[in-house]
N, C-alpha and C positions, 0 to 999 in steps of 0.2 A: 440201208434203205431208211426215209425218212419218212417215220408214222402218219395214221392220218388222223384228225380229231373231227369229232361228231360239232362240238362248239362250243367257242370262249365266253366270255363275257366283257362285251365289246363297253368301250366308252358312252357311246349313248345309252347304254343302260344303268351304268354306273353312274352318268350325272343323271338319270331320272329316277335313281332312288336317294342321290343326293338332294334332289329340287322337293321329295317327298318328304325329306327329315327337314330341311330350312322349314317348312311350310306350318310345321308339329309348336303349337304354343308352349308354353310353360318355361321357358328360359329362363333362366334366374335375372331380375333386375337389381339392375346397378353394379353388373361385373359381366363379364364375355367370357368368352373361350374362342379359339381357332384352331379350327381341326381339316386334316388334309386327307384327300380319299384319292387312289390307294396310298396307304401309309409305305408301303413298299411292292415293288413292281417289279414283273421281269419280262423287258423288252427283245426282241432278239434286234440284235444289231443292223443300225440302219432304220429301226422301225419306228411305231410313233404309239403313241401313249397320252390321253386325258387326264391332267391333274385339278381335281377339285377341289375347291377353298372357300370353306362356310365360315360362318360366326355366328352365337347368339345373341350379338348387339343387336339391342332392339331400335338403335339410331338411322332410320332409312338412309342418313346420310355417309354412314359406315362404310371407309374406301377400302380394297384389297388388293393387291396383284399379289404376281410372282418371282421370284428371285432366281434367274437361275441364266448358265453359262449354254445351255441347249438352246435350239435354234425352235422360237413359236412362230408357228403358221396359222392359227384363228383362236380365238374367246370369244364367250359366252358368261353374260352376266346377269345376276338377278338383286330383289332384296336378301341378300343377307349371303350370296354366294356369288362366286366367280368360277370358268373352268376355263384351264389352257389346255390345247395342244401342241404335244411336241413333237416336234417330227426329225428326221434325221438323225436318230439319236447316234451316235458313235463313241460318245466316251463310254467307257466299261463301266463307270459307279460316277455316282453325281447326287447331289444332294440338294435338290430344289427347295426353295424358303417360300412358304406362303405365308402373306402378313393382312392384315388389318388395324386400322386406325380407327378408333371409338374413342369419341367425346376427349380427345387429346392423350388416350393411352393405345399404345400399341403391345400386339403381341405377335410370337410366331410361331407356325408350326412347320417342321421338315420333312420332306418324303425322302425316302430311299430308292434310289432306281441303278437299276445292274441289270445290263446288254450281256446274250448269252450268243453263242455259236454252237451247233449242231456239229457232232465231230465230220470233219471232213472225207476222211474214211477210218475205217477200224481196219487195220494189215495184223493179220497173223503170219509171224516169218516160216517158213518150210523149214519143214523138218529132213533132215538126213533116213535112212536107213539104220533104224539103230539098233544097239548090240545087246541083247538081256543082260541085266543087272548094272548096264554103265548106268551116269549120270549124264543127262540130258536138259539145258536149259530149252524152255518154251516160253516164247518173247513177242508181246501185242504191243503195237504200237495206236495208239487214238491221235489221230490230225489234225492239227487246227482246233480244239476244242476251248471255250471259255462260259459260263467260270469255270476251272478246275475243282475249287472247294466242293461243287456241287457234283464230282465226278467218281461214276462207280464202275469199273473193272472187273469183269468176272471172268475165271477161264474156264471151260469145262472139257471134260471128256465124256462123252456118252449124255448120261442125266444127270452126273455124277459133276458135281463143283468142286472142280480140283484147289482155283484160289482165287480170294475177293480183294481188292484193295480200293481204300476211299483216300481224298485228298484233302479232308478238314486242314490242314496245316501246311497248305501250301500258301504262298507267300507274295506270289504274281495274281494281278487285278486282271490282263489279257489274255488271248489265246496263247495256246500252248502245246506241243507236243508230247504227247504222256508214254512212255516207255513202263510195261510192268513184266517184270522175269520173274518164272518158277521153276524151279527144278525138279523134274520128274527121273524116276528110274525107272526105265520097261518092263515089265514081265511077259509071261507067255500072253495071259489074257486078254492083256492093251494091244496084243497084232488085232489089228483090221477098225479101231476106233477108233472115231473121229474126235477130234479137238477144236474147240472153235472158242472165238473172246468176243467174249458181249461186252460194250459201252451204254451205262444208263445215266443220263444226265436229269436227276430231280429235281426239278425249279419248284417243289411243292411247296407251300398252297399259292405261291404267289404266282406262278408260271407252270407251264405243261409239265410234263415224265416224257421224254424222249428214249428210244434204247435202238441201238443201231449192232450188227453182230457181223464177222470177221467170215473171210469163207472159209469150208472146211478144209482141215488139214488133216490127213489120215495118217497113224502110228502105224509105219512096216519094220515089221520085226526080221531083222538080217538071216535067214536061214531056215526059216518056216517051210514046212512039208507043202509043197506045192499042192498034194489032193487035199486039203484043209482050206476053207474060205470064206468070207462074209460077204454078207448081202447088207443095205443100210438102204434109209427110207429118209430122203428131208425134203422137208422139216418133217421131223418125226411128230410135235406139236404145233400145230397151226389153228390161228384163230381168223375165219371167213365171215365177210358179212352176209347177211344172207340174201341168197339168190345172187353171189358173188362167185371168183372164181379163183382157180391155184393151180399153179404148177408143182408136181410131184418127181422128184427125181431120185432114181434105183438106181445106185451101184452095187459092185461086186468084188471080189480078189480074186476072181480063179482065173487061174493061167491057160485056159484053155478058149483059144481067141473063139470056139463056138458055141460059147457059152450063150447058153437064151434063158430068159426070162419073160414075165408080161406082170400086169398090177390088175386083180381081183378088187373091185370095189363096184356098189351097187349106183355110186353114182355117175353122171353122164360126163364121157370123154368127149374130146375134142383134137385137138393136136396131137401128136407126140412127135418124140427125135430120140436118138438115139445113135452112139458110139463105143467104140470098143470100152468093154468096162461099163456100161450105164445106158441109163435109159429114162427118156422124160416123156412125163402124160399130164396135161392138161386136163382138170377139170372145171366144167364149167355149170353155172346154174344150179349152186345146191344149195335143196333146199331143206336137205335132212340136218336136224340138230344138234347129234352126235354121230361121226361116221369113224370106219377105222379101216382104209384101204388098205390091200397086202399086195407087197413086192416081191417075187420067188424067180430064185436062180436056179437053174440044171446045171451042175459042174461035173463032168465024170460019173455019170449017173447020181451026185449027189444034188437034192435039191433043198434049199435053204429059205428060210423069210423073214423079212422083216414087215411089221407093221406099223401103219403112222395113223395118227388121231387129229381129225379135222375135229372142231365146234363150230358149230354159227354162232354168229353174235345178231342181236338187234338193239340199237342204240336206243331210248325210252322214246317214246312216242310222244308224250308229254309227262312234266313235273308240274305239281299241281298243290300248292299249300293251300289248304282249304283256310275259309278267310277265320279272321277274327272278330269276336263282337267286340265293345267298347265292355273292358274286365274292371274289377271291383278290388280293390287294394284286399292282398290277404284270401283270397279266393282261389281254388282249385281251378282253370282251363286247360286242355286238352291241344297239343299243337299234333295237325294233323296231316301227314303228307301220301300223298298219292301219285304212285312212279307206274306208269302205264305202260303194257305192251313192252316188255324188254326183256332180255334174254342175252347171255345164260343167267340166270337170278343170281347163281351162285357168285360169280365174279362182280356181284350187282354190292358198292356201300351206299347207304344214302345218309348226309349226317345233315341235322338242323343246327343253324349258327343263327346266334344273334347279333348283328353288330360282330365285330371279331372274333366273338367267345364263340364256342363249339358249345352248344347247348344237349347233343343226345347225337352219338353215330351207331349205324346196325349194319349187321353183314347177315348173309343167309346161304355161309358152307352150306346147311344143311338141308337145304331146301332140292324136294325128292323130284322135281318136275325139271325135264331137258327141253321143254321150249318156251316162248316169250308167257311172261303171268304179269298181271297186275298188282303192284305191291302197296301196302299201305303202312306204314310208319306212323306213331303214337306216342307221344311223349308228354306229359304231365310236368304244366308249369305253375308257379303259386306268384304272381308278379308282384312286384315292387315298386315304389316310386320312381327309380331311378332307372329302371325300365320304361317307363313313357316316351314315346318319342323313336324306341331303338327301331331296328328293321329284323324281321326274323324272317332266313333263306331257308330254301331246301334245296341241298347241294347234294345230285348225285353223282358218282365215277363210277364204269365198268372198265376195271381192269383186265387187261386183255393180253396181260405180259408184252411179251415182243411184239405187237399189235400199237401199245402204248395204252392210256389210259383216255376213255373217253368222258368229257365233262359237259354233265344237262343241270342247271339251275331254276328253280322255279320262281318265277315274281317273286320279288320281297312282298312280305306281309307289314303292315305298322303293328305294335305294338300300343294299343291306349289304355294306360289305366290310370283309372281316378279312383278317387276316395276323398269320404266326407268324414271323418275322424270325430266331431263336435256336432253333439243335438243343436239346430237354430234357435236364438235364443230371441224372442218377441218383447219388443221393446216400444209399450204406449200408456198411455192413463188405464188406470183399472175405471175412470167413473168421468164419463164425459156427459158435455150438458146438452140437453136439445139443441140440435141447429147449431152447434158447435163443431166446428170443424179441430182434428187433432192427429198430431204426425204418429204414424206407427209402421215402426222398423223392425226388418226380420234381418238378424245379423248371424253371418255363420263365418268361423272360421277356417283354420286347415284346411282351405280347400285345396285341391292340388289335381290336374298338376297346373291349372291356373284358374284364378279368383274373378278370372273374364268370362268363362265356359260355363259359370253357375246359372241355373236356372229356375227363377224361383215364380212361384202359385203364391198370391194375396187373394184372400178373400175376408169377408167381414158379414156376418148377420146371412151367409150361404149366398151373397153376392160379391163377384170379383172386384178387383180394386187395380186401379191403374197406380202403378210406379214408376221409380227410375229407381237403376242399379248404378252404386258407387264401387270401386275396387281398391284396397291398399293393401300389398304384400298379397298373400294368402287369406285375405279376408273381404267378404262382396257383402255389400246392405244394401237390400232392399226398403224403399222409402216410399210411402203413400198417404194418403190420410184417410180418415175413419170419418161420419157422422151419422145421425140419426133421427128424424123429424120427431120420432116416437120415444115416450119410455120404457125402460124396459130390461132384459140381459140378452149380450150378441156373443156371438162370438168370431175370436178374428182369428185365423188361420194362415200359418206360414208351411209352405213344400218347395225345399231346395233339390236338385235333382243334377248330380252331376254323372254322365253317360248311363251305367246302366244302377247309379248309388241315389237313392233318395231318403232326404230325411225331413220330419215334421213336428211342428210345432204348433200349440192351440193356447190361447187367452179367454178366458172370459170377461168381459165389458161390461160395466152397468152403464145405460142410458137415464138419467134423472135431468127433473124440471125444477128449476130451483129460482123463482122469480126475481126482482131485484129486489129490496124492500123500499119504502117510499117515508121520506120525510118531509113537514111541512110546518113552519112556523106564521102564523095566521099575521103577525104585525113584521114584518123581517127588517124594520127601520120604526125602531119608536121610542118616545122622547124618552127619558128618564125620570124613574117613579111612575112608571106604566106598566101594568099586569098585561104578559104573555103568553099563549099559551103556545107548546109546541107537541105534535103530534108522530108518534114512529108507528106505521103499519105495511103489512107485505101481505099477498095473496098465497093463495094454498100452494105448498110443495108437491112433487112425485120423488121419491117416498114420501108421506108427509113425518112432521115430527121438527119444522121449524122454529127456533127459538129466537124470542127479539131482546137488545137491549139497545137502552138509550142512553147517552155519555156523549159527556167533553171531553176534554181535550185532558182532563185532572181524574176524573172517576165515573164509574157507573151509576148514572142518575134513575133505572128502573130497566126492571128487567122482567120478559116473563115469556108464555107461548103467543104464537099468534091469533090473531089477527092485528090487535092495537096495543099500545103504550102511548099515556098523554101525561103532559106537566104542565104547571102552572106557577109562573116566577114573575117576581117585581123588577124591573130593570134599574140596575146600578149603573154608575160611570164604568167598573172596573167588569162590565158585561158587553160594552162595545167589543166587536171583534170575538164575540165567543163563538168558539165552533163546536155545533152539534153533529154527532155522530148519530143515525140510526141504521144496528149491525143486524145482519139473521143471518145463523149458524143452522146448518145442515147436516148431520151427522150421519156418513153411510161407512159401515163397519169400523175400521180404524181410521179412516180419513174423516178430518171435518171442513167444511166447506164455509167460507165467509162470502158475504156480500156486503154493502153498506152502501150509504147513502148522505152526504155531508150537508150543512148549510150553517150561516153565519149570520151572527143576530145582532145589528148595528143599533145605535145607542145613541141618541143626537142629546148633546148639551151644548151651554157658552162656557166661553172661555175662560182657562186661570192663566196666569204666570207665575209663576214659584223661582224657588231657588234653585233648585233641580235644573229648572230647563233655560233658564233665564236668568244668573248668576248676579248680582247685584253690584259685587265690587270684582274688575276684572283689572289683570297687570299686565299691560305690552313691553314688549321690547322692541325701542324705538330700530327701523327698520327692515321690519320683519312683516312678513305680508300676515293679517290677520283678520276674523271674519265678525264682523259684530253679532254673534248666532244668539238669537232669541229665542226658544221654541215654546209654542203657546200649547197648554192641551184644551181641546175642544172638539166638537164634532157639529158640523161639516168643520173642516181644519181651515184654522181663523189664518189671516190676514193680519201677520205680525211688520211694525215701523217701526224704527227707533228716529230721535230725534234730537239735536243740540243746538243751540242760539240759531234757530227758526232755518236751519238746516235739516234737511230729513235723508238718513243714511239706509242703506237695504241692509238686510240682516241673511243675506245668501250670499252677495260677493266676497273679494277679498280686496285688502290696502293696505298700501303698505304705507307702516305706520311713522308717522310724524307727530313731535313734540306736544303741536297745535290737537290730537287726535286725545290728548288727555280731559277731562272733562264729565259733568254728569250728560246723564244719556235718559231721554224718556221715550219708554219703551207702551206701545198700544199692540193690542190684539181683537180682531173683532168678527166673526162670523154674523150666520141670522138668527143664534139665540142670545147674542149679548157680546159686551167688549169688559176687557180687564188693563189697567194700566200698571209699571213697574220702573223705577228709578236705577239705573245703571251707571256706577262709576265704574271710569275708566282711568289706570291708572299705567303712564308711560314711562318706562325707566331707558336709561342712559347709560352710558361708559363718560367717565369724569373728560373733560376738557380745563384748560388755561391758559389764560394769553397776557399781554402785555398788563391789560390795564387790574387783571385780578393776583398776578403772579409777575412783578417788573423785575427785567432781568437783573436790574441793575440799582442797586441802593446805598443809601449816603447815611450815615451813621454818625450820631458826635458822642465822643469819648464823654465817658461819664456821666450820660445820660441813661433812662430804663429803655427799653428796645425786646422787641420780637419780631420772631422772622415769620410774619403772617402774608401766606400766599392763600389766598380761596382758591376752593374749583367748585364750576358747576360739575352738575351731574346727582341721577336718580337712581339708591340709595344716595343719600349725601356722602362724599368721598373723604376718607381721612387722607390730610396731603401732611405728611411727616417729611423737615430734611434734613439733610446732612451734611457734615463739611469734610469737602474733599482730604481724603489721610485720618478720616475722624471715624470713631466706630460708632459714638453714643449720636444721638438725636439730639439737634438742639431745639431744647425744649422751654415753653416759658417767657416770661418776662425776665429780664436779666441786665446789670449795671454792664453799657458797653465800656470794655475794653481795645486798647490797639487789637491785642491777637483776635479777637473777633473778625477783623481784615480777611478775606478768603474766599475764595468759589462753595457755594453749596447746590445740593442735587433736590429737588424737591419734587415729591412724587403721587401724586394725586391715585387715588384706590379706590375701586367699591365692586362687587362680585358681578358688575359686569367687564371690569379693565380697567388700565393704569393708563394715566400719562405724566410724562416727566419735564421737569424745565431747569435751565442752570441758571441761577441765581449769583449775583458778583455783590459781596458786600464792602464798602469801602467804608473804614472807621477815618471820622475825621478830627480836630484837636488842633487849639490855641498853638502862636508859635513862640517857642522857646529857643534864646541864643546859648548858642553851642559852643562858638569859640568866639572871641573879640580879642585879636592880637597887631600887635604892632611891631615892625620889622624896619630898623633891624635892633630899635628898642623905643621906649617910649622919652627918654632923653635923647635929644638931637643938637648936635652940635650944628650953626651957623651954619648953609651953604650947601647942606647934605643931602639930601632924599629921604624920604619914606614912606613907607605904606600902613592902612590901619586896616585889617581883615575882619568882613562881622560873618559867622558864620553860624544859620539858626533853620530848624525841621519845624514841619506843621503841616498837617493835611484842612484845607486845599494848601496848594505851597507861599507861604508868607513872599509878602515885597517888602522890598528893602528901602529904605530912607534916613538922611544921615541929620544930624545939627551940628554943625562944623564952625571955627574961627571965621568972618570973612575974608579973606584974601583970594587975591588971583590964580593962585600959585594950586589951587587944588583941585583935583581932577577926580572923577568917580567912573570906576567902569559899567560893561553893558547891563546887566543886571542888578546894578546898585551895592553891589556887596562889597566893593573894595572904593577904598577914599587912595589916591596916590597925591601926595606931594611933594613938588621938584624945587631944591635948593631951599631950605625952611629958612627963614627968618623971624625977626621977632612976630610981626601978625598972624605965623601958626602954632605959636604959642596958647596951650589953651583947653578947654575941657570938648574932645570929639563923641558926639553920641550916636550909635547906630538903633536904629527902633524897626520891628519886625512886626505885619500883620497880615493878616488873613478873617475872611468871613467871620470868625469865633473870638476874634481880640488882639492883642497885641503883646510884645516886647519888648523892653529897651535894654541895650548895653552904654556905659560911657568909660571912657579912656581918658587920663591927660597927658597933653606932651607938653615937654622943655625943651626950648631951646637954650640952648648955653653959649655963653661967651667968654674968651679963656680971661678978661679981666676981671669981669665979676666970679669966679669958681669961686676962688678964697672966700669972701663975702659972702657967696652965696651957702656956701656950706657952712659957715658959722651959723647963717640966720637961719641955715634949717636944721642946725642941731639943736640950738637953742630951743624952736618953733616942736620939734620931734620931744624935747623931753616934758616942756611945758603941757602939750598935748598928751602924751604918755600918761604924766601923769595926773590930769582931767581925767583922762578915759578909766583909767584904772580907779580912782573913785568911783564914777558914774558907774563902772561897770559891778564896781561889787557893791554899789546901793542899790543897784537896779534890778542884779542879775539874780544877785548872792549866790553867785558861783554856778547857776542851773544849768545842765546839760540837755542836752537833747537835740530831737527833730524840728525845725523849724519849718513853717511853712509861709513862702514868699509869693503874695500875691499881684498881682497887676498893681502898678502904683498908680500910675493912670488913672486906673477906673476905682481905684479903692479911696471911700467916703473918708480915708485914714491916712492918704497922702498928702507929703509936706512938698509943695514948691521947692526947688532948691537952688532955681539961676533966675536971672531975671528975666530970662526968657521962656520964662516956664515949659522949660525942655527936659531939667532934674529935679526930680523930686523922692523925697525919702520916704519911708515907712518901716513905724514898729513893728520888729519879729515877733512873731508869737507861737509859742511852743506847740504842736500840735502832739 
């Protein structure tokens, strides 16, 4: 038979103490959690089940579902929660995923769900007739039952539990058929008792207690005295609801088919039936508490009984947590439950849970009273932070054995506690001024379990004060402001109050009037060499006790209490632009309080120009933008020009500078007390330049002459132009007798510390022409009829021209250049002295040759009269020479005979001419 229960606790109750905890502030910010209600479930197969899924992401936009292979048929969502239903459940274990997504992090939480089946039947197999002292197995079969793990087997005999078996270590998720064997031996006293196998399937706490029980099976003892026999009563224990109803059933063993009996019991029958062996009576409508009806058999004049034990049961009438107030971190409260009207007390637990924890369970064996009482349950909690927010049950079961256990829970209670851990700490000026408005902040910490739920009291001088609340982490300020028409002491008061915690804080204020002070100079613009006077005063203080002084901007010029401070000073130039200070100092306990008051004392003069401001000699760098800056000093500020050859230039732009911009400069200044004037040179510098006409690339040099290699550069500094000749290391330096090797490329390099420029220079050395070779080919004797050539061959920069003095005759030819004479077939008219002469721009050269022509009758002749001619001459020469010479050796030097004042004619065509050597 399948129990009955008084009532579960259905899904809609479970998500409306879920929507009660989403709802509880104090979530930790900037981190979540995802938590799933029930965390583990037992469905019976087929059935349907709520699974809830919160978060304490505090992102409204925070998404969730569910994960799972079971079939949803509706949801339900909120801020911060989701719930599905499943329905049809069939798989035996499943393990559904709830998830949320917050600000890009996900998390998940699993429930647990396991389908159970009710066993189908519970079969105890029949027993034989059995024999004293054999062994005997006794064999229960449970049907159809899942989970196993959860399944408990009992066999009994009588009251008496013969053997228990559970299935923690079974190994199948589904239904199952459970076989359990005992072995029993008979004795004489096991004739006529009954055996029967109870099945208890525990789904506690997440699911019902089931127990379902076998029919009886009665032990016959094989050979028992027939006048010997039992009577039996079932159920011997039975639990009724009250004003409910049962059927009693009497058997017997006596062998005697006219066996009668009846059942003694004060309460009211109904029915009955009856068969050989037994007998059934109905009762109905009872209403007594504890009853104990009696069965009695006549056997053979013997008469026997048994008795059975009814209880009423009354399921609570109401569970009832008495509420809580808002509790105090650290604080003693009292959880208090009240089970109404229920009975029997004793079968009565009632436990308090928090949230999943079991906080306090009672039972009450010993309670002396057999009908429905009022019970009340007490337990003493001290809360903690991390209790805010939970839910506290009161969950009660009457167990009713084979009845099953019936389950009454009361509303969940919330749990709030808060705590202020830190005094408010009062945050303003100790000392504000009249009619001054000034911020003051009551800041408290630790608050908990949120820094949103504080509540705080401003007031100031015993009047409120409007704020705004600010929140960060576990901490709220309170912000307002303070003032006071009057002087005086206030005081400003702060009361944070969080549910049943308050805490307070007090300042004391000084109100004070603290005037400004006031300064005054009587002339505030006056000329120079004019007596000033300047004046510092301020009006009376609350507290009084104001002190003044008077200063510039350098030192304290008078100090003293108030009312007044006066001076009296001559005005200088270097008084323009002085700034007076007059300060008054307020002194209220350690604080001192300034105030002051400035003015500035202008000074009117004419103008200077100096060195300083107006520099006399300045250096440009030619194109560079530059500013002609004049600065005049004067009061009112002059009106400074500068000016050049009746040009007038501003002394604020900029120009860029050019060669023309070097020059003197006359510089004016002029306001309304006078003008001053200043001469300005300006001086413009350069990087060196060179061109043709100061550095020519190219130049003509004559040998033997003095020479330098002078290139100018402009340019400001003046530039040193040093050069050089190409392959040469030294400089050439100087005036210097040119030489050929003087000839050559040089590099010349103009410098001065603003830049170089460079130019190549070609020097060409020039020089008189001098003959090199004058020969004659193919000798200077020519026989009759023959050929020849006379070659003049002579250097000379620029390059010499050639010009001959030749015999006349037809027969002589000169080539393109002039340097070769050719003569075809000689005869006597080229007989004769040939002269070659070479010049050029710086002078001239001559060479001369003579030729013979010969004829082979004159040789003989001819060669007598020139040996004759050779010794007579010989020896002339050789006198002449040793009167002349007397033997001197040396260097001779051969000049131009031409041009030299010391040349002798020596043809008649004044073509040869001689001159004296002289020894150089």
């Amino acid at each position: 038979m399948r129990p009955q229960r008084l009532q579960h606790p259905s899904p809609g109750g479970s998500l409306a103490r879920l929507l009660l905890l989403l709802a509880l502030p104090g979530a930790a910010q900037g981190s979540f959690e995802v938590s799933v209600s029930p965390e583990a479930a037992m469905v019976e197969h087929g059935g349907s089940v709520w699974i809830n899924c919160s978060t304490t992401c505090q992102n409204p936009a925070a998404n969730g579902s569910l994960e799972t292979s079971l079939t949803k048929a509706d949801s339900k969502r909120g801020p911060g929660w989701a719930a599905f239903l499943l329905v049809a459940i069939t798989e035996w274990v499943s393990a559904p995923q709830c998830y949320f997504t917050c600000d890009g992090d996900t998390k998940v939480a699993a429930a647990n769900i396991s389908s159970y089946r009710v066993p189908e039947r519970v079969v105890l197999e029949p027993l034989p007739e059995m024999e004293l002292g054999r062994a005997y197995n006794l064999t229960c079969w449970v049907l159809n039952v899942a989970p196993v793990t959860h399944l408990t087997v009992t066999l009994r005999q009588g009251g008496r539990t013969l053997h228990m078996e559970t299935f923690q270590n079974h190994t199948g998720i589904g239904p199952n058929d459970i076989p359990v064997t005992h072995e029993i031996t008979p004795r004489r006293w096991d004739h006529g008792q009954e055996i029967t196998c109870h099945a208890a399937l525990d789904l506690m706490p997440h699911g019902p207690h089931f127990e379902n029980s076998s029919s009886v099976v009665e032990l016959q003892e094989a050979g028992a005295a027939e006048q010997s026999f039992n009577v039996s009563l079932w159920p011997e224990d039975s639990v009724v609801e009250h004003g409910g109803s049962i059927w009693l059933n009497c058997s017997h063993t006596c062998r005697d088919p006219s066996a009668r009996g009846g059942l003694e019991t004060s309460l009211t029958k109904a029915q009955n039936k009856s068969g050989p062996g037994w007998m059934a009576q109905e009762l109905v409508d009872i209403q007594e508490w504890v009853s104990a009806p009696q069965c009695y058999f006549n056997c053979y004049g013997n008469v026997t009984c048994a008795v059975a034990h009814i209880t009423t049961y009354r399921p609570p009438e109401w569970v009832v947590l008495e509420p809580l107030p808002e509790m105090e971190l650290g604080q003693v409260y009292n959880l208090t439950c009240r089970v109404l009207n229920v009975a029997p007390v004793t079968h009565l637990s009632v436990t308090l849970r928090q949230g999943g924890r079991t906080l306090h369970t009672e039972t009450f064996q010993n309670h002396t009273g057999t009908g429905p009482d009022d019970v009340t349950v007490t337990h003493e909690i001290i809360p903690q932070r991390r209790d805010h927010g939970q839910e506290v049950t009161c969950h009660t079961a009457l167990d009713l054995r084979l009845q099953g256990q019936f389950f009454q829970n009361s509303p969940a209670v919330e749990l709030r506690v808060f705590d202020l851990p830190e005094e408010p700490q009062l945050l303003t000026s100790l000392y504000i001024e009249v009619g001054t408005r000034a911020p003051a902040r009551c800041r408290v910490a630790g608050v908990f379990p949120s820094a949103g739920e504080a509540r705080f009291t401003l007031s100031f001088g015993g009047e409120s004060l409007n704020f705004t609340v600010a929140t960060s982490g576990d901490t709220a300020t309170a912000q307002g402001e303070v003032w006071s028409q009057f002087p005086g002491q206030r005081e400003l008061n702060c009361t944070v109050t969080m549910g049943p915690v308050s805490r307070s804080a007090g300042q004391s204020v000084r109100i004070y009037r603290f005037p400004q002070p006031v300064l005054q100079i009587d002339q505030p613009q006056a000329l120079v060499n004019r007596n000033v006077s300047v004046t510092c005063s301020a009006p009376a203080s609350q507290p009084p006790g104001t002190t003044l002084q008077l200063r510039d901007s350098e030192r304290t010029l008078a100090s003293g209490p108030q009312p007044r401070l006066q001076l009296t000073l001559t005005t200088h130039k270097g008084d323009n632009g002085r700034q007076f200070t007059c300060e008054g100092n307020l002194t209220l306990g350690s604080h001192s309080l300034v105030k002051n008051m400035s003015a500035q004392l202008i000074v009117l003069y004419q103008p200077t120009l100096d060195e300083s401001g107006c520099p006399s000699h300045r250096t440009w760098l030619e194109g560079t933008l530059q500013q002609l800056a004049c600065e005049a000093d004067g009061n009112p500020t002059p009106e400074v020009s500068c000016s050049k050859d009746s040009q007038v230039y501003g002394t604020s732009g900029v120009q860029n500078v050019t060669r023309g911009h070097a020059g003197i400069y006359r510089c004016s200044a002029a306001n309304a007390h006078g003008t001053a004037g200043r001469n300005v040179t300006i001086h413009v510098e350069y990087k060196p330049t060179m061109d043709e006409s100061s550095c020519p690339s190219t130049q003509a040099w004559l040998k033997g002459t003095l020479h330098t290699l002078a290139c100018e550069a402009d340019g400001i500094p003046v530039p040193r132009v040093p050069c050089t000749k190409e392959g040469a290391a030294d400089e050439f330096g100087g005036e210097r007798n040119v030489s050929r090797n003087d000839s050559g490329t040089y590099h010349c390099t103009a410098t001065n510390r603003l830049g170089s420029m460079s130019r190549r220079v070609t020097v060409q050395v020039e020089y008189r022409p001098i003959i090199l070779l004058l020969a004659v080919s193919p000798s200077d004797t020519v026989p009759r009829g023959t050929n020849f050539n006379i070659s003049c061959r002579a250097e000379g920069s620029p390059a010499p021209a050639y010009r001959w003095t030749v015999p006349p005759a037809p027969n002589v030819h000169c080539s393109a250049d002039n340097s070769t004479v050719s003569v075809a077939g000689a005869d006597r008219h080229n007989r004769g002295i040939y002269i070659c002469r070479v010049s050029n721009a710086h002078g001239q050269h001559l060479g001369q040759v003579r030729i013979q022509v010969t004829d082979h009758r004159l040789i003989i002749a001819a060669l007598i009269a020139g040996a004759a001619v050779l010794l007579l001459g010989g020896t002339a020469g050789l006198v002449y020479y040793l009167k002349s010479t007397a033997c001197r050796k040396g260097e001779y030097n051969v000049q131009d005979a031409e041009s030299s004042s010391k040349a002798t004619c020596l043809g008649p065509d004044s073509a040869v001419y001689g001159i004296q050597l002289t020894q150089t």
